[in-house]
PyMOL Python script that loads the backbone (N, CA, C, O; Angstrom):
from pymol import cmd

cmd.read_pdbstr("""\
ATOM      1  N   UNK A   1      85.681 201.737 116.500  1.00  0.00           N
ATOM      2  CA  UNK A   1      86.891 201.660 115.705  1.00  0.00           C
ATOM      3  C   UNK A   1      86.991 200.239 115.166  1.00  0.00           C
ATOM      4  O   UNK A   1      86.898 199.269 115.919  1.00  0.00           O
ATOM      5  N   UNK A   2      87.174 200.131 113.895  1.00  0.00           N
ATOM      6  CA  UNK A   2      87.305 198.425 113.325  1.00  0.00           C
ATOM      7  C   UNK A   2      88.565 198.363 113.329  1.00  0.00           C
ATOM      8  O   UNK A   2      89.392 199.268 113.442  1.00  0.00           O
ATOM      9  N   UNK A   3      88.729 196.952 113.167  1.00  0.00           N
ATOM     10  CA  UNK A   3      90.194 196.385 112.899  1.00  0.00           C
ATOM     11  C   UNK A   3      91.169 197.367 112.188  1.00  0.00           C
ATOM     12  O   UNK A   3      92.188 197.851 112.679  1.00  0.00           O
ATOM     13  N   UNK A   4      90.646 197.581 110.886  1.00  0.00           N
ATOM     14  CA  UNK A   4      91.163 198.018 109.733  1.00  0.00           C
ATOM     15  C   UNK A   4      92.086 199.085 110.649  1.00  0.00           C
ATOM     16  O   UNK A   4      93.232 198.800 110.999  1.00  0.00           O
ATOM     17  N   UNK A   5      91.468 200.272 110.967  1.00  0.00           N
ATOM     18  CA  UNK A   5      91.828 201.255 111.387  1.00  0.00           C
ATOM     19  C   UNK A   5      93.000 201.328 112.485  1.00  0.00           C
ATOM     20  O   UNK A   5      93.974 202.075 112.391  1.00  0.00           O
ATOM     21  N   UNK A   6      92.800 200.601 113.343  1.00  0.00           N
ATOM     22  CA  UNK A   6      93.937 200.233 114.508  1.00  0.00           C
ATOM     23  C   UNK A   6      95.212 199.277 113.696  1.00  0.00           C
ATOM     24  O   UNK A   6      96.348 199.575 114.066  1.00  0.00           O
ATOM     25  N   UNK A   7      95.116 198.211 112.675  1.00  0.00           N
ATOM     26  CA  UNK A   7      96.446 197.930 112.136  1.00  0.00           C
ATOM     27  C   UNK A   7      97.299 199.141 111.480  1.00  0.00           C
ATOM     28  O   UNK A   7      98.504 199.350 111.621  1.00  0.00           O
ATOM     29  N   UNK A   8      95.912 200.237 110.371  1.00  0.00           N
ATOM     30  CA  UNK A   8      96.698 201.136 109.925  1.00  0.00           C
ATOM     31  C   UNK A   8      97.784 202.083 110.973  1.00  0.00           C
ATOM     32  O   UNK A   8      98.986 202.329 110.873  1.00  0.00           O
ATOM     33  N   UNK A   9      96.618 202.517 112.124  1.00  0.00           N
ATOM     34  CA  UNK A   9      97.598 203.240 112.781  1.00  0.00           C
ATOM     35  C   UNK A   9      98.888 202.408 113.459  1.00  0.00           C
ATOM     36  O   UNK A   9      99.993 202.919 113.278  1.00  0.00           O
ATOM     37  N   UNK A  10      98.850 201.671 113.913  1.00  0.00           N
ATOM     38  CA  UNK A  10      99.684 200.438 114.477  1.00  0.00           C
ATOM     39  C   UNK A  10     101.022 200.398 113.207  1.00  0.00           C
ATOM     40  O   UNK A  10     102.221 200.167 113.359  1.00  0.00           O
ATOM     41  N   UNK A  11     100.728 200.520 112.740  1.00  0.00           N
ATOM     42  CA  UNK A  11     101.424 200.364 111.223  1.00  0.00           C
ATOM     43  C   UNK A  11     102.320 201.655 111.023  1.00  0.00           C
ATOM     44  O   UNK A  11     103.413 201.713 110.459  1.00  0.00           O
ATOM     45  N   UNK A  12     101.762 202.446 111.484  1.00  0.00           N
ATOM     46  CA  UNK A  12     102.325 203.763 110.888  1.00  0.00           C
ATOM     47  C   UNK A  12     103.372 204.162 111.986  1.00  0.00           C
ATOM     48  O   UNK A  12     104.543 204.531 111.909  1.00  0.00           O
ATOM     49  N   UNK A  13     102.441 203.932 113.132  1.00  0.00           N
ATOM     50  CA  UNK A  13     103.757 204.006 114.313  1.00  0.00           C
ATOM     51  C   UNK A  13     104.965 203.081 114.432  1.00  0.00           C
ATOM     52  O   UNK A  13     105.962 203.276 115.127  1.00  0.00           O
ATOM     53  N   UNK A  14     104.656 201.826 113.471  1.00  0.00           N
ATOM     54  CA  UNK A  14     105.960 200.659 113.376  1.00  0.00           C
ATOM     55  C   UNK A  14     106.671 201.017 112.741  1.00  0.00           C
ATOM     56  O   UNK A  14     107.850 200.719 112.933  1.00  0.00           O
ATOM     57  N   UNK A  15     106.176 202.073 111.363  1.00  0.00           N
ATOM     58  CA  UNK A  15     106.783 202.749 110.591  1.00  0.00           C
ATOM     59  C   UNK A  15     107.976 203.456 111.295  1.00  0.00           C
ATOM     60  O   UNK A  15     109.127 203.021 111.293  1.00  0.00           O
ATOM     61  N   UNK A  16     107.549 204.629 111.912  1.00  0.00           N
ATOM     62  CA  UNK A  16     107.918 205.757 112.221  1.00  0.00           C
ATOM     63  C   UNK A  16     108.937 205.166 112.728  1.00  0.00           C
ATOM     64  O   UNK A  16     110.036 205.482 112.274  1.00  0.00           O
ATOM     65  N   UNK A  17     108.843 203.865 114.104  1.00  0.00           N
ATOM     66  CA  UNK A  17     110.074 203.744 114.861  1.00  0.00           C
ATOM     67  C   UNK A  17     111.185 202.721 113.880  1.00  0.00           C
ATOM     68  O   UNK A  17     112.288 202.482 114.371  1.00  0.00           O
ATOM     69  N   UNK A  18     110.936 202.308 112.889  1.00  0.00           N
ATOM     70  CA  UNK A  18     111.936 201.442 112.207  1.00  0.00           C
ATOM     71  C   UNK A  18     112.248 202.365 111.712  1.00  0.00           C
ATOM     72  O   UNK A  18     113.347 202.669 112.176  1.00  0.00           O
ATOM     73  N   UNK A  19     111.767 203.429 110.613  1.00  0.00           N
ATOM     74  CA  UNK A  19     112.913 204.590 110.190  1.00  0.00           C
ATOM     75  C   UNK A  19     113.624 205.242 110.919  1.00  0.00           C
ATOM     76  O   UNK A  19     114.804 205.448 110.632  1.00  0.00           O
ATOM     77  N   UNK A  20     112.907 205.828 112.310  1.00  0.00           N
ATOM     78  CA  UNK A  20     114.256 206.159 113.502  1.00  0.00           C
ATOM     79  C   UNK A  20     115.075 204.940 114.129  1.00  0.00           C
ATOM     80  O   UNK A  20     116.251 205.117 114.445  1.00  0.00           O
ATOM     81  N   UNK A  21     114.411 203.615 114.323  1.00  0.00           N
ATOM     82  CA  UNK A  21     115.828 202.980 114.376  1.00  0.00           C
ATOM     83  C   UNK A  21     116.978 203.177 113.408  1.00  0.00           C
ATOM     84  O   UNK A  21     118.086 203.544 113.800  1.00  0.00           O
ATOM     85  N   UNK A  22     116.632 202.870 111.842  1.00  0.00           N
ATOM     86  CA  UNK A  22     117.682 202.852 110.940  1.00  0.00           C
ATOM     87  C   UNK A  22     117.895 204.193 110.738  1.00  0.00           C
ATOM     88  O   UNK A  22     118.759 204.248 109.864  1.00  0.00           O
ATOM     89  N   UNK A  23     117.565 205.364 111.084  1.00  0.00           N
ATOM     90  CA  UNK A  23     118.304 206.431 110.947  1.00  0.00           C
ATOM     91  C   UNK A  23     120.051 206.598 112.165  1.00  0.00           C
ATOM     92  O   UNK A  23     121.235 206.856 111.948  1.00  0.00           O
ATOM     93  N   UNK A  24     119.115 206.230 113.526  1.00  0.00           N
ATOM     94  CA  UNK A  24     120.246 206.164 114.381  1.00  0.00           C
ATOM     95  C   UNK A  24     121.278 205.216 114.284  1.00  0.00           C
ATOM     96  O   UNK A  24     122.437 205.509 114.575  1.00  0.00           O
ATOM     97  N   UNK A  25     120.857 203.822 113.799  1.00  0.00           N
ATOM     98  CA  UNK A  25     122.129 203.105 113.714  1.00  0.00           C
ATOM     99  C   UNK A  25     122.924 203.655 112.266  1.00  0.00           C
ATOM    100  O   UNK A  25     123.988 203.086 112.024  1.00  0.00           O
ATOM    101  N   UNK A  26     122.519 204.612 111.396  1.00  0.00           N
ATOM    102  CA  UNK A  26     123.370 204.351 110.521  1.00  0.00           C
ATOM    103  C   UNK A  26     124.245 206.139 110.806  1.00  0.00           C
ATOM    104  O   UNK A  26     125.452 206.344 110.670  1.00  0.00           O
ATOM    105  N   UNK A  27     123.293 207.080 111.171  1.00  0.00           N
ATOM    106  CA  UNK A  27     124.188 208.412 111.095  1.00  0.00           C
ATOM    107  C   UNK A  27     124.637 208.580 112.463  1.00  0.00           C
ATOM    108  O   UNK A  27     125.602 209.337 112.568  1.00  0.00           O
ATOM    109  N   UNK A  28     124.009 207.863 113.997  1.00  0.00           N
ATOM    110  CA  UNK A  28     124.408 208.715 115.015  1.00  0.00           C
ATOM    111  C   UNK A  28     124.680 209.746 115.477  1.00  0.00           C
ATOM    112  O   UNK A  28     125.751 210.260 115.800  1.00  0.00           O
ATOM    113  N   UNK A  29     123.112 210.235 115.527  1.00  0.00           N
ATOM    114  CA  UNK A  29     122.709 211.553 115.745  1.00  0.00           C
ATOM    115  C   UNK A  29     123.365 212.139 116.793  1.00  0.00           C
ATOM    116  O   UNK A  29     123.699 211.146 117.441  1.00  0.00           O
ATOM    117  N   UNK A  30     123.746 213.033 117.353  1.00  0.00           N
ATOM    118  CA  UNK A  30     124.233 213.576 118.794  1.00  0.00           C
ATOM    119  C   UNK A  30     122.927 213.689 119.592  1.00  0.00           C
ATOM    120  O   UNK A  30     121.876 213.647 118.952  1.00  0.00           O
ATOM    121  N   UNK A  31     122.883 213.848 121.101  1.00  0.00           N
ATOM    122  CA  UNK A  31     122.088 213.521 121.571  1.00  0.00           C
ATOM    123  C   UNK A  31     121.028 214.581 122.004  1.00  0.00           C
ATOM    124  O   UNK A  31     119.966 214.321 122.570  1.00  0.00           O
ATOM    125  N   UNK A  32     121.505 215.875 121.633  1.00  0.00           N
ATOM    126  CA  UNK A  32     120.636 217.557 121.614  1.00  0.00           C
ATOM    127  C   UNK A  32     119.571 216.870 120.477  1.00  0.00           C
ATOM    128  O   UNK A  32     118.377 216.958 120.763  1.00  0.00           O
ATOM    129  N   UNK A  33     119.866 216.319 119.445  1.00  0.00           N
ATOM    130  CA  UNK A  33     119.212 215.740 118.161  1.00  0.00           C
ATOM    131  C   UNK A  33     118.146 214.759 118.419  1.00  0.00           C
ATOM    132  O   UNK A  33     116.951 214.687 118.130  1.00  0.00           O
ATOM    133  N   UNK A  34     118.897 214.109 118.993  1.00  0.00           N
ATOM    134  CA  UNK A  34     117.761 212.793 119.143  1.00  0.00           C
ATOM    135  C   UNK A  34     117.069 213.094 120.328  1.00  0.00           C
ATOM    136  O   UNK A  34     116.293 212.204 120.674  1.00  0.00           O
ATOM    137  N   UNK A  35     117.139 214.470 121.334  1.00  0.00           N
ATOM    138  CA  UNK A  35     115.837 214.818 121.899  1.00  0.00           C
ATOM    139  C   UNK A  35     115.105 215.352 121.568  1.00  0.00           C
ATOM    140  O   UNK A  35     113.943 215.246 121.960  1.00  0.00           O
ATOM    141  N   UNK A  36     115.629 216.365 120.463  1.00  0.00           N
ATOM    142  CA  UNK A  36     114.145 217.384 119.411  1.00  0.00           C
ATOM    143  C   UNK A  36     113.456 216.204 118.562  1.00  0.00           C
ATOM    144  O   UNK A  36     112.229 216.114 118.560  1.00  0.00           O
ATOM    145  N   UNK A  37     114.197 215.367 117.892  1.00  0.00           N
ATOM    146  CA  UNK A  37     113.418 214.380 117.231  1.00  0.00           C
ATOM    147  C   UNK A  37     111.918 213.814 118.293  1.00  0.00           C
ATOM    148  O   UNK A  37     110.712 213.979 118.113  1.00  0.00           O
ATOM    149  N   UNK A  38     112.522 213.264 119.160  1.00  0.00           N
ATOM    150  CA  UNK A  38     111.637 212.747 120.215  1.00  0.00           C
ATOM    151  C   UNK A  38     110.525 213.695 120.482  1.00  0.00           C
ATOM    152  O   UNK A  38     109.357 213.373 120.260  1.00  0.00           O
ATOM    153  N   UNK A  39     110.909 215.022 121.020  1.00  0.00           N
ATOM    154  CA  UNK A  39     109.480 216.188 121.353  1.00  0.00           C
ATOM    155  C   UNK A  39     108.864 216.079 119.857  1.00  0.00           C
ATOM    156  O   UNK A  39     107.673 215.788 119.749  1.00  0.00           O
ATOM    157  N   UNK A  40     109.684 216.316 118.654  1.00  0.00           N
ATOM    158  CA  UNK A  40     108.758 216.745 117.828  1.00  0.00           C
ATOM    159  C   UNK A  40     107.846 215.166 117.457  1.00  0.00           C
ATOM    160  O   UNK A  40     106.720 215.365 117.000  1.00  0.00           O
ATOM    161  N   UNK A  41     108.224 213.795 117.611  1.00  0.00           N
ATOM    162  CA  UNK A  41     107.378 213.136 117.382  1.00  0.00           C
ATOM    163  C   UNK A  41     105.897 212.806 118.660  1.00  0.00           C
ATOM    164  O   UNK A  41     104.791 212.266 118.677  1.00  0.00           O
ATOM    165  N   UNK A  42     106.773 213.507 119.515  1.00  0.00           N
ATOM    166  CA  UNK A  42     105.269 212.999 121.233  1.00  0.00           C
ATOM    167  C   UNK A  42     104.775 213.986 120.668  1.00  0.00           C
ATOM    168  O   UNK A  42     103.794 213.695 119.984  1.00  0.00           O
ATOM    169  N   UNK A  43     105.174 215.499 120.675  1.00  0.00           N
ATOM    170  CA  UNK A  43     104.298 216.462 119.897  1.00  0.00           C
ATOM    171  C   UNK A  43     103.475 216.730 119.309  1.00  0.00           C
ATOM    172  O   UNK A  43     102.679 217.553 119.760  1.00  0.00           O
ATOM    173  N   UNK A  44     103.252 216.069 117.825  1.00  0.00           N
ATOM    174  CA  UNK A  44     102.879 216.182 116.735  1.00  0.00           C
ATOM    175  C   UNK A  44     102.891 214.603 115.952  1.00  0.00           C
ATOM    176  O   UNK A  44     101.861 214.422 115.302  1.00  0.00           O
ATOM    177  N   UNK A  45     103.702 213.653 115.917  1.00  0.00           N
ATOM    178  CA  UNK A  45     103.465 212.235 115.562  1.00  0.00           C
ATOM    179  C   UNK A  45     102.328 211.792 115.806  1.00  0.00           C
ATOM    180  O   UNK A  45     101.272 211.803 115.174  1.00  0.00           O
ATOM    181  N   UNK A  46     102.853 211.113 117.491  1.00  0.00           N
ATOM    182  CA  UNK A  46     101.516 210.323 118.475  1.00  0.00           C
ATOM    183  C   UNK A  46     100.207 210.889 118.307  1.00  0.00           C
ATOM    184  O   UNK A  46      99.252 210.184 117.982  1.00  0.00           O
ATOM    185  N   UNK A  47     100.089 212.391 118.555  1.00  0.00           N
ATOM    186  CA  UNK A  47      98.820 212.912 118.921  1.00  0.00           C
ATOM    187  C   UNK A  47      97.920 212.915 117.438  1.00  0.00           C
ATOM    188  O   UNK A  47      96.692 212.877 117.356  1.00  0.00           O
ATOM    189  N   UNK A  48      98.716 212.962 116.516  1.00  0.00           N
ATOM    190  CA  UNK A  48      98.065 212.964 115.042  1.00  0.00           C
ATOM    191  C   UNK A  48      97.709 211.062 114.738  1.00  0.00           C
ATOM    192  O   UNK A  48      96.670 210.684 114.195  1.00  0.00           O
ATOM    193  N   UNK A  49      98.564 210.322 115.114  1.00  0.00           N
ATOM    194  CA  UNK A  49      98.137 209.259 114.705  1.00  0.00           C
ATOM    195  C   UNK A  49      96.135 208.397 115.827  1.00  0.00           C
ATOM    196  O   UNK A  49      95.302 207.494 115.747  1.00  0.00           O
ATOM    197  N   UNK A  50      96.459 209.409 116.521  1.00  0.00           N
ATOM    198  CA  UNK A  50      95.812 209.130 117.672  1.00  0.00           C
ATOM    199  C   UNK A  50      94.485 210.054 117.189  1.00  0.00           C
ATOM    200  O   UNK A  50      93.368 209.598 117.436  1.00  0.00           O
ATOM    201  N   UNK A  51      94.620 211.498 116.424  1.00  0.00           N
ATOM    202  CA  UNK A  51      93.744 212.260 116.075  1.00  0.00           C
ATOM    203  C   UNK A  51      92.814 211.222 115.109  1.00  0.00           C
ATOM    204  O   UNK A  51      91.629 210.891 115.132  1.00  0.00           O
ATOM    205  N   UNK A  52      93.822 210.926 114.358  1.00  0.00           N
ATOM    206  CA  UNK A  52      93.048 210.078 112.739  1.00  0.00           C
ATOM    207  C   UNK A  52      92.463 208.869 113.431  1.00  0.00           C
ATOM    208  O   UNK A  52      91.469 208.567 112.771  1.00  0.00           O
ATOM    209  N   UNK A  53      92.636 207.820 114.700  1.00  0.00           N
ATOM    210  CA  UNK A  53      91.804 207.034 114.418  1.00  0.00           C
ATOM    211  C   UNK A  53      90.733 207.020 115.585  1.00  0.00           C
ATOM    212  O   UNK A  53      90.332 206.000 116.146  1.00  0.00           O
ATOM    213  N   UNK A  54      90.297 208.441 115.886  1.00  0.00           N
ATOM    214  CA  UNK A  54      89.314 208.850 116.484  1.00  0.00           C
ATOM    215  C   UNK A  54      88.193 209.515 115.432  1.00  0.00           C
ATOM    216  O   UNK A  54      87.000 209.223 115.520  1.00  0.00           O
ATOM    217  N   UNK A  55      88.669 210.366 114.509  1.00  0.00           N
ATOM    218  CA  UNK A  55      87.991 210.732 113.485  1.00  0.00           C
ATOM    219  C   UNK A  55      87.204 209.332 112.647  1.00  0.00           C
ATOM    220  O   UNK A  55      86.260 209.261 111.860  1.00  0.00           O
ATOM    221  N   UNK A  56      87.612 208.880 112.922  1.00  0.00           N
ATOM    222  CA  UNK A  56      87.281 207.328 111.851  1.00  0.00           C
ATOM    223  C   UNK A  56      86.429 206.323 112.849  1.00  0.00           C
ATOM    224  O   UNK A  56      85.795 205.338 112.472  1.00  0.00           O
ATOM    225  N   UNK A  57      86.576 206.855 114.382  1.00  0.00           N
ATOM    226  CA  UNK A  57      85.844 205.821 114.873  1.00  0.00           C
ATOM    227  C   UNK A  57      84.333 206.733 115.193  1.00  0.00           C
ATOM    228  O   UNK A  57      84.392 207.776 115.844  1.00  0.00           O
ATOM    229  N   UNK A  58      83.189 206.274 114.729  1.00  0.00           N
ATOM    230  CA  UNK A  58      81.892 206.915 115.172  1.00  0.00           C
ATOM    231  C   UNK A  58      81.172 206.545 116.472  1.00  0.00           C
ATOM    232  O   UNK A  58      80.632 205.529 116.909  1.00  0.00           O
ATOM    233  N   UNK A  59      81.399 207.839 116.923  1.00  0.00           N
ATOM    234  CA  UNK A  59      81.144 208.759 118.406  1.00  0.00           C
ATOM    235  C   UNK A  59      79.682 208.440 118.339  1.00  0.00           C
ATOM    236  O   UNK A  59      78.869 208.844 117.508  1.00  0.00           O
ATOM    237  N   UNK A  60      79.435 207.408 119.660  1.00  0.00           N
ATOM    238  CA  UNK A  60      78.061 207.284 120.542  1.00  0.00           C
ATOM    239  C   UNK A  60      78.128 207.427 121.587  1.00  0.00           C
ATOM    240  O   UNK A  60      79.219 207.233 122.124  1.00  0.00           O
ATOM    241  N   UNK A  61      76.722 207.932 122.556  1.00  0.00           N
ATOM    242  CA  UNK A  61      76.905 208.376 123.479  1.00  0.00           C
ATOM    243  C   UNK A  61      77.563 207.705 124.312  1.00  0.00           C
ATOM    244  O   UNK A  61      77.958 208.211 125.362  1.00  0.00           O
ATOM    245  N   UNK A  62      77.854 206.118 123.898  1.00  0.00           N
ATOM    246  CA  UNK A  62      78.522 205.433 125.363  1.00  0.00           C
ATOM    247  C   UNK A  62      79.924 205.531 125.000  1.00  0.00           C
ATOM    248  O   UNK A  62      80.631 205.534 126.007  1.00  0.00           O
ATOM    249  N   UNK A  63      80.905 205.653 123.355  1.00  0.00           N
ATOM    250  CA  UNK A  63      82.125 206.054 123.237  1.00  0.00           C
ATOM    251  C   UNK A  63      82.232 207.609 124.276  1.00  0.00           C
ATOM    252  O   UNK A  63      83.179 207.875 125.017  1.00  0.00           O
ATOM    253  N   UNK A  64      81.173 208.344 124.095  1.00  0.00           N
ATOM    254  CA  UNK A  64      81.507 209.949 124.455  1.00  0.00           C
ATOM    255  C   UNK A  64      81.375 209.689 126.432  1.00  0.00           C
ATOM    256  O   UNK A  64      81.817 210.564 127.176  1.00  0.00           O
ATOM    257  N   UNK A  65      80.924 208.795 126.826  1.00  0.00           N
ATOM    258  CA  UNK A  65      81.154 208.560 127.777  1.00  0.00           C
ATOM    259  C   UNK A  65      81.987 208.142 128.596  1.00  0.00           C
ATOM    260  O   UNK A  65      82.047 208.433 129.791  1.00  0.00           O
ATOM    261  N   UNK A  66      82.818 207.288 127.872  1.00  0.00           N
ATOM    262  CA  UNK A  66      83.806 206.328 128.025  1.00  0.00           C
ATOM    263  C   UNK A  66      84.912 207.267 128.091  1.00  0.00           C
ATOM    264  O   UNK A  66      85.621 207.221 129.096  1.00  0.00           O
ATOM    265  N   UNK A  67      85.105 207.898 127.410  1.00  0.00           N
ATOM    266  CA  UNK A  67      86.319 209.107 126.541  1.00  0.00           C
ATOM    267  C   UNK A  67      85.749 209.947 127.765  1.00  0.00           C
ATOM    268  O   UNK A  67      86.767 210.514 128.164  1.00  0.00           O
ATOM    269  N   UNK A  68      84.770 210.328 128.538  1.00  0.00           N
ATOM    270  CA  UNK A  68      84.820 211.802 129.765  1.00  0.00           C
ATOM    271  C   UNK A  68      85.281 211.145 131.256  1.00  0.00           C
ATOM    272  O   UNK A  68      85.760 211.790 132.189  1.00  0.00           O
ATOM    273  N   UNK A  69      85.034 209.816 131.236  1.00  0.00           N
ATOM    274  CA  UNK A  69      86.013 208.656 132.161  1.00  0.00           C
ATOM    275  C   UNK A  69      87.210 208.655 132.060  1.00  0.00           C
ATOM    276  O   UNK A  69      88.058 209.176 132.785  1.00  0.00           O
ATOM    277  N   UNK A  70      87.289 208.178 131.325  1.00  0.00           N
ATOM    278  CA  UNK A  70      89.058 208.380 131.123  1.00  0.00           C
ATOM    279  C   UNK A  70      89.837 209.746 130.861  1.00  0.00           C
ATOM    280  O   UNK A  70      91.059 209.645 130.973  1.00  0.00           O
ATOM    281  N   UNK A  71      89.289 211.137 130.496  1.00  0.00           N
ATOM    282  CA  UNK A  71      89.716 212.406 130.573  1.00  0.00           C
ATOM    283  C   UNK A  71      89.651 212.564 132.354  1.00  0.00           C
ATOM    284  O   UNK A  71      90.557 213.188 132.906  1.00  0.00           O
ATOM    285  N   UNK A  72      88.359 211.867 133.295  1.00  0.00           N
ATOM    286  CA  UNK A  72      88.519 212.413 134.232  1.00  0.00           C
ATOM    287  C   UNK A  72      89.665 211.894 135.539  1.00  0.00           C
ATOM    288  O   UNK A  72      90.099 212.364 136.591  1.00  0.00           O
ATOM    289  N   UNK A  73      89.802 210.774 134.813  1.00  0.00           N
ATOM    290  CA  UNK A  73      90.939 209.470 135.936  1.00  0.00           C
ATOM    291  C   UNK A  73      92.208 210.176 135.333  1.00  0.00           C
ATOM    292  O   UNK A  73      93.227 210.088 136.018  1.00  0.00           O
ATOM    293  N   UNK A  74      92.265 210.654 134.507  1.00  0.00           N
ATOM    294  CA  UNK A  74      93.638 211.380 134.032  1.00  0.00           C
ATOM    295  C   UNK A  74      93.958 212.324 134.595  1.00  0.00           C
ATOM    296  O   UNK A  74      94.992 212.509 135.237  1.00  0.00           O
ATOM    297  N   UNK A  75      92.956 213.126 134.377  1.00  0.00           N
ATOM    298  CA  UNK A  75      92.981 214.732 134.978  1.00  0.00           C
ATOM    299  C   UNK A  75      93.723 214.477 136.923  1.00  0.00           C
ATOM    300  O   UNK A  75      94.652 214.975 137.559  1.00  0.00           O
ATOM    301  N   UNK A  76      92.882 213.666 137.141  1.00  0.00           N
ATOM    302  CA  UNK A  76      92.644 213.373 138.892  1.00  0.00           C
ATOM    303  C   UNK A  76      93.862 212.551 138.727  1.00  0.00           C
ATOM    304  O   UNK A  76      94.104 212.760 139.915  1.00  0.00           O
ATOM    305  N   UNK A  77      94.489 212.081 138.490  1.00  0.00           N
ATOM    306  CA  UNK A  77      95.659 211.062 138.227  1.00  0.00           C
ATOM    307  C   UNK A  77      97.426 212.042 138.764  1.00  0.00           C
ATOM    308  O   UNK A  77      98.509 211.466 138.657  1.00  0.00           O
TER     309      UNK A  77
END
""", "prot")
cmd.dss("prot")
cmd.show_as("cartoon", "prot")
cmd.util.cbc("prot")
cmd.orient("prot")
């Protein structure tokens, strides 16, 4: 993964949380609201920003190794 790629995503997630800051300070969502917001961004946000800068980083056998380490300390975790 190069630089490039980790500011973009880094970027996009700074995004995401400054428009939900300034959404909440200005409408004050009720709080049923601002927990669907939340699932739908761990949901579908994170895991997509996380999808794209795996696609972009090129998979060698010691990334694909690294990545079945850390699936397995998780799993066992």
């Amino acid at each position: 993964m190069n630089l490039q790629s980790v500011i973009a995503s880094v970027s996009v997630m700074a995004i995401i949380m400054i428009i939900g800051f300034l959404l909440e300070r200005k409408t004050k969502p009720a709080i049923e609201a601002k927990q669907i917001i939340i699932q739908i961004l761990v949901t579908i946000a994170v895991p997509s920003v996380i999808l794209n800068a795996i696609f972009q980083t090129e998979i060698t056998e010691h990334v694909l190794s690294q990545m079945g380490l850390i699936f397995f300390i998780l799993i066992n975790y």
